[in-house]
N, C-alpha and C positions, 0 to 999 in steps of 0.2 A: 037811201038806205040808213034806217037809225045803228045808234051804237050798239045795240045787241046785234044785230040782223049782219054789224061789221064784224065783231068780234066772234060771231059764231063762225061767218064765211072766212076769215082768217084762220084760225084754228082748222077748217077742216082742209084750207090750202095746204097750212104748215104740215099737215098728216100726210097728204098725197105727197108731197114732197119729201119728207121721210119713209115712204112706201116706197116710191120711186128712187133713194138712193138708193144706189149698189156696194154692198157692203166688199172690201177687200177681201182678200184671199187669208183665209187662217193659218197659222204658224202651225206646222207639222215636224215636229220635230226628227222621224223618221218616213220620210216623205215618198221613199220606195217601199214599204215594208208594205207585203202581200202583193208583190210583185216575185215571178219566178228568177232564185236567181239576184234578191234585191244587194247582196255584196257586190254583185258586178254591175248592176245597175249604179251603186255607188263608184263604184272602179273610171266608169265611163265618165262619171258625169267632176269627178275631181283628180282622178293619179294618171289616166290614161293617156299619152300623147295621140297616137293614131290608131283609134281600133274600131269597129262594126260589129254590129248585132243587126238581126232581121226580126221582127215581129208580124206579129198580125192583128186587125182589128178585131174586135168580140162579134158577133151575127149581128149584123143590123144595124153598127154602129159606123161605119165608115160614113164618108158623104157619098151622096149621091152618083155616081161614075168614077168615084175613087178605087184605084189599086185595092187589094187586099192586104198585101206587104207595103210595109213600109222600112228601111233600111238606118238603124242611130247611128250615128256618128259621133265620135267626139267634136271633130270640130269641122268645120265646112268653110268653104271659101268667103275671104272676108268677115268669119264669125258671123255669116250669116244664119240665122234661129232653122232655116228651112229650105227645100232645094225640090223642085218639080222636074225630072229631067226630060229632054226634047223624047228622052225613048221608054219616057212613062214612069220610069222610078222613082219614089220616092224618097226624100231624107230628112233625116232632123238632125242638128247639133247638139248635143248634151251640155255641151261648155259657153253657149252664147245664149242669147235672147234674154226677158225680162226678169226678173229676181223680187220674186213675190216672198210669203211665208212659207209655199208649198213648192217644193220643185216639180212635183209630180202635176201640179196644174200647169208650171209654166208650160215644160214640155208638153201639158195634152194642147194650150195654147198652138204651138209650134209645128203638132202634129196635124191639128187640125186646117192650120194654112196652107202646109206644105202639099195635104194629102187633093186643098180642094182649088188650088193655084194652078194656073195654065200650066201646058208641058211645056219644057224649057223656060221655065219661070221661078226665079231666085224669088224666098220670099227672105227680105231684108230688114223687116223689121215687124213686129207681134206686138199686138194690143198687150197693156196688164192683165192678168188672171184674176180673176173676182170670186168672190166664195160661191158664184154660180157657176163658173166653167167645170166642167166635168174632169176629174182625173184619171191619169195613166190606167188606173186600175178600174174606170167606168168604161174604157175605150177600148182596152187590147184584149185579148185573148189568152185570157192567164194559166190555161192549160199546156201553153206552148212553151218550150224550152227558150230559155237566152241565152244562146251562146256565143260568146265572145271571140274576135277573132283579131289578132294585134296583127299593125300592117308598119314594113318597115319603113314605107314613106305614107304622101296622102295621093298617091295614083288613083284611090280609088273613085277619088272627085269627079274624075273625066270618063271613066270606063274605056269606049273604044273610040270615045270621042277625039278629034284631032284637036290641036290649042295653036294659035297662033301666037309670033314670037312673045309677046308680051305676059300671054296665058303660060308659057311655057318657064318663065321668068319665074313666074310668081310660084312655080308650084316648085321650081328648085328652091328656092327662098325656102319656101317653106319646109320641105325636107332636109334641106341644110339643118333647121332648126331641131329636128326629131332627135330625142334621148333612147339612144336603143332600148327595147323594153323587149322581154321574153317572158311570156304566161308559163308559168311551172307548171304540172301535170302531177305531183301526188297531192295537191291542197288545193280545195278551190279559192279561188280571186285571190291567188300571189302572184305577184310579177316582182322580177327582177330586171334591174335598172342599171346601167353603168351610165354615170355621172363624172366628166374627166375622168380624172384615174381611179376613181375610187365608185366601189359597187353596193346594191344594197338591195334588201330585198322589202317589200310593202304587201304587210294580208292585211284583206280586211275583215274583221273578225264580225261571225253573222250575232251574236250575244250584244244587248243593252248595251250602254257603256258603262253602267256604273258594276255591272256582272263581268265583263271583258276587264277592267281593271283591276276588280280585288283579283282574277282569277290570275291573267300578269303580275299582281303583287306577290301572289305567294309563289308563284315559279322564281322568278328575279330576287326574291329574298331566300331561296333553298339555291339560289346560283344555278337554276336548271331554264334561263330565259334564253340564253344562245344558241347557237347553232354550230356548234363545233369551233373547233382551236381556229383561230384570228378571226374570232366573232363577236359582236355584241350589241343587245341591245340599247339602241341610239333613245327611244323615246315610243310613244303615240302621239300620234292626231286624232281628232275627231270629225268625224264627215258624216253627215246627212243623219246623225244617231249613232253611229255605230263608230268602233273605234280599228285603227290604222295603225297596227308596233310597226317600228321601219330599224331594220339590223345593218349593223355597216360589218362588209363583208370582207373576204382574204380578195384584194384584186386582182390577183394572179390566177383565181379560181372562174368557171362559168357558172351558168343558172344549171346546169346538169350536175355539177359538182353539190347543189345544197338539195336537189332532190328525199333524199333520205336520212337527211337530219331538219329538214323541213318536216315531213312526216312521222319523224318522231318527237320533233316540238308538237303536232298538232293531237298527241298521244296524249300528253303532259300536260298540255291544254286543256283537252277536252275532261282530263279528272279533276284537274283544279276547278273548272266549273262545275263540277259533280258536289263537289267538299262542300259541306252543310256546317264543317269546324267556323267558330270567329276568326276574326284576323290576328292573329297574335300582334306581338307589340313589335317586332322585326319587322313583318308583313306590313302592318300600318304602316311605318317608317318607309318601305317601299314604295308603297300605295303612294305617299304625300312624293316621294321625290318622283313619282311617273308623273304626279296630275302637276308637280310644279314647271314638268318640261314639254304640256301638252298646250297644243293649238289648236283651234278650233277653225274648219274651211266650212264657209259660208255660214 
């Protein structure tokens, strides 16, 4: 072979070769959004200790002999990504498996194991997600409600299943571990949290975050960010896009007790993000001391 006939046949290896890598998964910065429900999709996948949603695949999109339902989890035994059970069900953990740019990939990753894995077959570990695996929102049925359902241990692991002592072991372990959590009822995706002695309440606000926090700025700088006398707001997080205020509460008081001053911060809210005003110069001052005490999960 002369040197052209090398250099030609090199160059078009080098191409197939670059054809043929697989590019990673792209960085999504709101990685449930257009998913029904995507606050609680966020809820599941970073505040939630033990709760369940049930979905559905889109028409056509399941594998082959796969369930139509499939059941999320926060977290599944062993933090395993996936869960095939001996009586057909299926499940995914929100909280385990691989950690691409896109959570919505991993998960369809996790879903897609779990749904096409023997019954009674733990899927314990998922490929990485590539900018070709399809996401959550190529795979499910997005007409269908999420709704949420907080459990006060993870019984739900076994169903009517029996555990032997060791099985039995591990799941008290593990409910030892649970933060009591109670899902509020006049705002969606708040839960309240008792943590030792002291309580709190976590929304996750469905607005941008950079919208979510001027709109916090100018309630918190009018002193109208609380929730009633022995209230206040502690901070935000930020999760998957969107942002998380977290209130440290009267601990003497339940999650029934902040029902209706939960709803009327979500009054107060919902106009601050109306206001088309600039920030004033208070507000700003606000603004910098929320984003100086905010964290960012995953």
């Amino acid at each position: 072979m002369g040197k052209a006939s090398r250099r030609k046949h090199g160059a078009t290896a080098d191409q197939s070769s670059r054809q043929a890598r697989v590019e990673p998964a792209p960085f999504v910065a709101r990685p449930f959004e257009g998913l029904p429900n995507e606050t609680d999709w966020v809820a599941m996948r970073e505040i939630l200790p033990a709760a369940t949603a049930t979905v559905r695949f889109a028409e056509g999109k399941a594998p082959e002999g796969a369930a139509g339902e499939v059941t999320v989890a926060t977290v599944l035994p062993l933090a395993w990504p996936g869960l095939h059970r001996a009586d057909g069900s299926v499940f995914i953990g929100t909280q385990s498996g691989s950690a691409s740019g896109d959570a919505s990939r991993d998960l369809a990753v996790s879903l897609l194991a779990a749904a096409s894995a023997e019954q009674g077959t733990p899927v314990a570990a998922v490929p990485q997600a590539t900018a070709e695996t399809p996401r959550l929102q190529d795979l499910l049925d997005t007409t269908a409600d999420f709704d949420v359902t907080v459990h006060e241990g993870f019984d739900f692991w076994v169903g009517e299943s029996e555990l032997d002592a060791e099985g039995k072991a591990s799941l008290e372990r593990a409910n030892e571990s649970i933060v009591p959590t109670t899902k509020m009822s006049s705002v969606p995706s708040a839960y309240w949290v008792r943590i030792g002695e002291r309580s709190h309440i976590r929304l996750v606000l469905p607005e941008d975050e950079d919208v979510a926090t001027d709109a916090l700025a100018r309630l918190h700088s009018a002193g109208d960010s609380g929730l009633g006398e022995g209230t206040r707001l502690l901070g935000a997080f930020r999760a998957c896009g969107l942002l998380v205020p977290v209130w440290d509460l009267d601990p003497e008081k339940e999650a029934a007790d902040y029902e209706d001053a939960l709803a009327a911060f979500a009054k107060r809210y919902a106009a601050a993000v109306g206001s088309k005003e600039p920030l004033t110069a208070d507000e700003r001052r606000a603004r910098s001391g929320l984003l100086s005490r905010q964290v960012t999960l995953r």
